[in-house]
VOROFI-509458 format. One record per residue (C-alpha): residue number from 0; y, z, x. Coordinates in pm, 1 decimal. Layout:
N
<site k="NUM" yy="Y" zz="Z" xx="X"/>
...
This chain:
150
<site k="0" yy="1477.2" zz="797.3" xx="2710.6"/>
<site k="1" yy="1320.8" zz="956.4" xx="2438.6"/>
<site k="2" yy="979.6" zz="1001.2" xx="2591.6"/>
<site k="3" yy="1188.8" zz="1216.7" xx="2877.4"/>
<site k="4" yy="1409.2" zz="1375.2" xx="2614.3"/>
<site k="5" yy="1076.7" zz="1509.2" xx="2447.6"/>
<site k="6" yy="946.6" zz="1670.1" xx="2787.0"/>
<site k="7" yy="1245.9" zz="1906.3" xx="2807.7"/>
<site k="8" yy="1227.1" zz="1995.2" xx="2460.6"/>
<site k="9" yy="861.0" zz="2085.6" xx="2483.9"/>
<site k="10" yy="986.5" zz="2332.2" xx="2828.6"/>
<site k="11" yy="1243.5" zz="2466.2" xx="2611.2"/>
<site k="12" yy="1048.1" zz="2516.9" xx="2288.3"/>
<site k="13" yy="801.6" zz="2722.9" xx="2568.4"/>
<site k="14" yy="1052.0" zz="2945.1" xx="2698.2"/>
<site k="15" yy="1165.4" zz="3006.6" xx="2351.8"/>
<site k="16" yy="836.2" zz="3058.8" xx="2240.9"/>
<site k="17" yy="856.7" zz="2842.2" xx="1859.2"/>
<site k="18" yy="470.9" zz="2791.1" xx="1864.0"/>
<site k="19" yy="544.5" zz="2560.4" xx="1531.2"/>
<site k="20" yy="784.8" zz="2332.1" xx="1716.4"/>
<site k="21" yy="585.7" zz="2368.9" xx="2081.9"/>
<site k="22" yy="272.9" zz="2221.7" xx="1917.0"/>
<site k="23" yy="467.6" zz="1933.6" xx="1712.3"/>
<site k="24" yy="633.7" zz="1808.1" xx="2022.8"/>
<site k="25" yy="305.6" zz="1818.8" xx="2203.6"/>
<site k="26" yy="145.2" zz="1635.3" xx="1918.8"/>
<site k="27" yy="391.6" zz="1403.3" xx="1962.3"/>
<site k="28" yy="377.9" zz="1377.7" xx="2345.4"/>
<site k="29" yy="-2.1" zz="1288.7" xx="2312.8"/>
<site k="30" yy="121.0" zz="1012.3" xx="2052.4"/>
<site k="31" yy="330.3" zz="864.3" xx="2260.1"/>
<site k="32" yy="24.3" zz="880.5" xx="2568.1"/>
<site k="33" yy="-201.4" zz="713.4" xx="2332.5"/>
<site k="34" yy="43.4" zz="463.5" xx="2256.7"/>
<site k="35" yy="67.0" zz="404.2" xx="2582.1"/>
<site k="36" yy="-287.0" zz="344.2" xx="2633.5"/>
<site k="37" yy="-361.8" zz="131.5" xx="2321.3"/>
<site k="38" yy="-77.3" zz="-58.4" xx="2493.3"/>
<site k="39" yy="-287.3" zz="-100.6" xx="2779.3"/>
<site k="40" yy="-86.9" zz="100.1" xx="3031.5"/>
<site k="41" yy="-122.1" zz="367.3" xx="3236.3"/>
<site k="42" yy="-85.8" zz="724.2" xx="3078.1"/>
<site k="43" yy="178.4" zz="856.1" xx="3324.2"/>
<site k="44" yy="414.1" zz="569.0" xx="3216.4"/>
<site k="45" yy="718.6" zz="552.3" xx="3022.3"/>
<site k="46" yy="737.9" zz="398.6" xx="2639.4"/>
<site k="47" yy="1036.9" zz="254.9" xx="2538.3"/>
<site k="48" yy="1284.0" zz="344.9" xx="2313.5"/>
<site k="49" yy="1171.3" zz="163.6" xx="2046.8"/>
<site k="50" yy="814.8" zz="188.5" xx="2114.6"/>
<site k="51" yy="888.9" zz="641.1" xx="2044.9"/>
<site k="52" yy="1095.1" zz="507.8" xx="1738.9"/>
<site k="53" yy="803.7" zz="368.2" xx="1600.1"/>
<site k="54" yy="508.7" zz="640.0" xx="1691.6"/>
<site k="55" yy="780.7" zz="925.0" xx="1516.2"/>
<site k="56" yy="812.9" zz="706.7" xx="1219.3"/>
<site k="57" yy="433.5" zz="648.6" xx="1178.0"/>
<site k="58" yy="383.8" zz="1078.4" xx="1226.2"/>
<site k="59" yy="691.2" zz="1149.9" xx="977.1"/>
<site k="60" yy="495.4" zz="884.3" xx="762.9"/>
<site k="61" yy="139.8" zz="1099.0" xx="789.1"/>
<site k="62" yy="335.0" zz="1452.9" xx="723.8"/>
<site k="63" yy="504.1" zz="1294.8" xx="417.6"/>
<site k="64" yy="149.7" zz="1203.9" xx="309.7"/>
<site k="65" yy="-34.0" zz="1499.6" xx="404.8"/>
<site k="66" yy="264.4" zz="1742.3" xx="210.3"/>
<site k="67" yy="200.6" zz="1516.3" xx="-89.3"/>
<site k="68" yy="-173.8" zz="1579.0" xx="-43.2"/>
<site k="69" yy="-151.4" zz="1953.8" xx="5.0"/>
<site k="70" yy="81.8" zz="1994.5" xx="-307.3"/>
<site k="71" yy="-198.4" zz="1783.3" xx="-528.0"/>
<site k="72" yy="-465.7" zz="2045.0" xx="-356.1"/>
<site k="73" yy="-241.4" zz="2381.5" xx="-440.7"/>
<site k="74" yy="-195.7" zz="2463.6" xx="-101.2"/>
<site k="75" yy="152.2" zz="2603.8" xx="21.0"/>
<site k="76" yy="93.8" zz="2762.1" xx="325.6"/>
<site k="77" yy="-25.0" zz="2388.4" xx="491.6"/>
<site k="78" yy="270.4" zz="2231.1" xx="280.4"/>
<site k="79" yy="477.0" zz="2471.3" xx="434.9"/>
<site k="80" yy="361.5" zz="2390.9" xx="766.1"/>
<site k="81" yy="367.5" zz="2035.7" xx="745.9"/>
<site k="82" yy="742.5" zz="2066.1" xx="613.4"/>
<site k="83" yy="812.9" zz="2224.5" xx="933.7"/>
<site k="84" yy="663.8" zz="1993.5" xx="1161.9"/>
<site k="85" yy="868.6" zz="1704.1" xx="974.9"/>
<site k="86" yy="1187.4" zz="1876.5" xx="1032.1"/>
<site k="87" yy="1146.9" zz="1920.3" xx="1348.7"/>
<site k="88" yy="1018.6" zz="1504.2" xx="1382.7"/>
<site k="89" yy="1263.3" zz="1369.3" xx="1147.9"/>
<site k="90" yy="1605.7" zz="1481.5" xx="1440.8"/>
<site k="91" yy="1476.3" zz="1272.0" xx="1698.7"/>
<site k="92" yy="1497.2" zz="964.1" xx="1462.6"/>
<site k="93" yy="1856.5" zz="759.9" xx="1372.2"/>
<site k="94" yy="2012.6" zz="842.6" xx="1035.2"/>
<site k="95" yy="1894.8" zz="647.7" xx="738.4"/>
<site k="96" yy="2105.7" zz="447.2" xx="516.6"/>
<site k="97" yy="2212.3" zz="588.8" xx="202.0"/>
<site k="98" yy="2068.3" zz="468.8" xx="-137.6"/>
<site k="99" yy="2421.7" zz="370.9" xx="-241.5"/>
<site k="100" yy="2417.0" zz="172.9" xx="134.9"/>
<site k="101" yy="2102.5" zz="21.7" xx="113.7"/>
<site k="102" yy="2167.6" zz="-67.3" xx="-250.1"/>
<site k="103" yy="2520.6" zz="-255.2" xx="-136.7"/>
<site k="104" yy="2239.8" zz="-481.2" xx="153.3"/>
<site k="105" yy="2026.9" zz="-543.1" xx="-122.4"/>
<site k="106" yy="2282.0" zz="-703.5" xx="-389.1"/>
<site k="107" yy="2463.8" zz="-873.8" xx="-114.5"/>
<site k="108" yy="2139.3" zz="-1026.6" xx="-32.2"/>
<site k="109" yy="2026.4" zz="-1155.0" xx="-306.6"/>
<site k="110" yy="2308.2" zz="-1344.4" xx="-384.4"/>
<site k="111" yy="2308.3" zz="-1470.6" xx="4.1"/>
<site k="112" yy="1927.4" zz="-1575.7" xx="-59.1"/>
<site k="113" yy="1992.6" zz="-1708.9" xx="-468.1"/>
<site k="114" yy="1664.1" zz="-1512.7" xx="-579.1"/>
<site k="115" yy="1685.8" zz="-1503.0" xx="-980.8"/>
<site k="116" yy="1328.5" zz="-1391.8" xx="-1115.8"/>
<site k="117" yy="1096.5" zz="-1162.7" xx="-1055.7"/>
<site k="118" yy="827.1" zz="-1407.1" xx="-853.7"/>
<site k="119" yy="984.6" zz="-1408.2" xx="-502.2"/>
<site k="120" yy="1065.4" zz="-956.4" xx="-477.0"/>
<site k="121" yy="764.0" zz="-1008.7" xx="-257.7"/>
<site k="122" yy="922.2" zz="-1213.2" xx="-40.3"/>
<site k="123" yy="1264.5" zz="-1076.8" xx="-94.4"/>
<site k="124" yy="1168.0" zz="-737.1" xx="24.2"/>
<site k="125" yy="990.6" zz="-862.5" xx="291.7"/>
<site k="126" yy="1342.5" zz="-1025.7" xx="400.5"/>
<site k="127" yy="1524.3" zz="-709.6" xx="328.3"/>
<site k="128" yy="1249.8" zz="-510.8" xx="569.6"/>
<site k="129" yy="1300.3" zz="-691.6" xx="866.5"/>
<site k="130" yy="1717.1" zz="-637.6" xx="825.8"/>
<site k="131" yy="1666.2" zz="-286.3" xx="798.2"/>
<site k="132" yy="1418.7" zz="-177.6" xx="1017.3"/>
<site k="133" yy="1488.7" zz="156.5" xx="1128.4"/>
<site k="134" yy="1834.4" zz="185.3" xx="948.8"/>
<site k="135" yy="1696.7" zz="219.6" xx="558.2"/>
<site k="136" yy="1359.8" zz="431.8" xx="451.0"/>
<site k="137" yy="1098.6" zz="121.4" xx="322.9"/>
<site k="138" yy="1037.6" zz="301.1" xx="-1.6"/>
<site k="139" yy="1400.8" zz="297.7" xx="-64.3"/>
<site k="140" yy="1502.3" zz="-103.8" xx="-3.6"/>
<site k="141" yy="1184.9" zz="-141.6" xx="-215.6"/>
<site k="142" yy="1283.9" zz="89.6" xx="-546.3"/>
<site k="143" yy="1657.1" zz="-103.3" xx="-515.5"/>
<site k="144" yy="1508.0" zz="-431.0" xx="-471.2"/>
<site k="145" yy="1281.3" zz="-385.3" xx="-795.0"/>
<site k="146" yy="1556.4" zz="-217.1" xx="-948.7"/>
<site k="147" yy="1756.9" zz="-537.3" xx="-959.9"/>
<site k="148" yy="1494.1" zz="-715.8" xx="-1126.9"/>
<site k="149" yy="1444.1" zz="-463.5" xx="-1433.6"/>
């Protein structure tokens, strides 16, 4: 379990007193109990697997936004921080696919599904999204899919 995995981590990171990767895990350990509670559990329970995929996805998501955000604003010392704090989220999910990998789905694909123009990538990469889910990064199925169309 993830959710477990997380709790030792966050004794560890205590002993070994990294306040950077202390307070990320605990950020994430209060994701994961408002998950739970937007889920309409109870706070002491366990999220699944999935379920912890999903909330570290959606915080890599916000420190890949909030980097791209402090860059724009000139400010390295919260880039640098948020850089951190992705590192450390970014082991606890699987290994994305390649470019080269995803790009190898995405031709195969399209000849599976016989899309010729331009008019169904919509729906194409829609099709391609809920294949790779959690194997390939959205932005990347998205550039190859386009890609093919140029």
């Amino acid at each position: 379990m993830i959710q477990t995995q997380i709790r030792e981590e966050i004794k560890k990171a205590m002993l070994a007193r990294d306040t950077v990767r202390l307070n990320t895990l605990r950020g994430l350990s209060a994701a994961f109990t408002n998950e739970l509670v937007a889920k309409g559990h109870k706070p002491q329970d366990e999220l699944g697997d999935e379920d912890c995929l999903a909330v570290i996805r959606r915080l890599v998501k916000q420190r890949k936004e909030s980097i791209e955000q402090f860059k724009a604003g000139n400010r390295q010392d919260l880039v640098d921080n948020e850089s951190a704090e992705l590192a450390i989220l970014e082991v606890y999910l699987p290994q994305m696919m390649s470019i080269e990998e995803v790009r190898k789905i995405v031709e195969a694909k399209k000849i599976e599904l016989g899309i010729t123009d331009k008019s169904k990538l919509g729906m194409f990469v829609g099709t391609l999204m809920k294949e790779l889910k959690g194997k390939a990064d959205g932005a990347d199925v998205k550039a190859v899919a386009e890609s093919l169309f140029e």
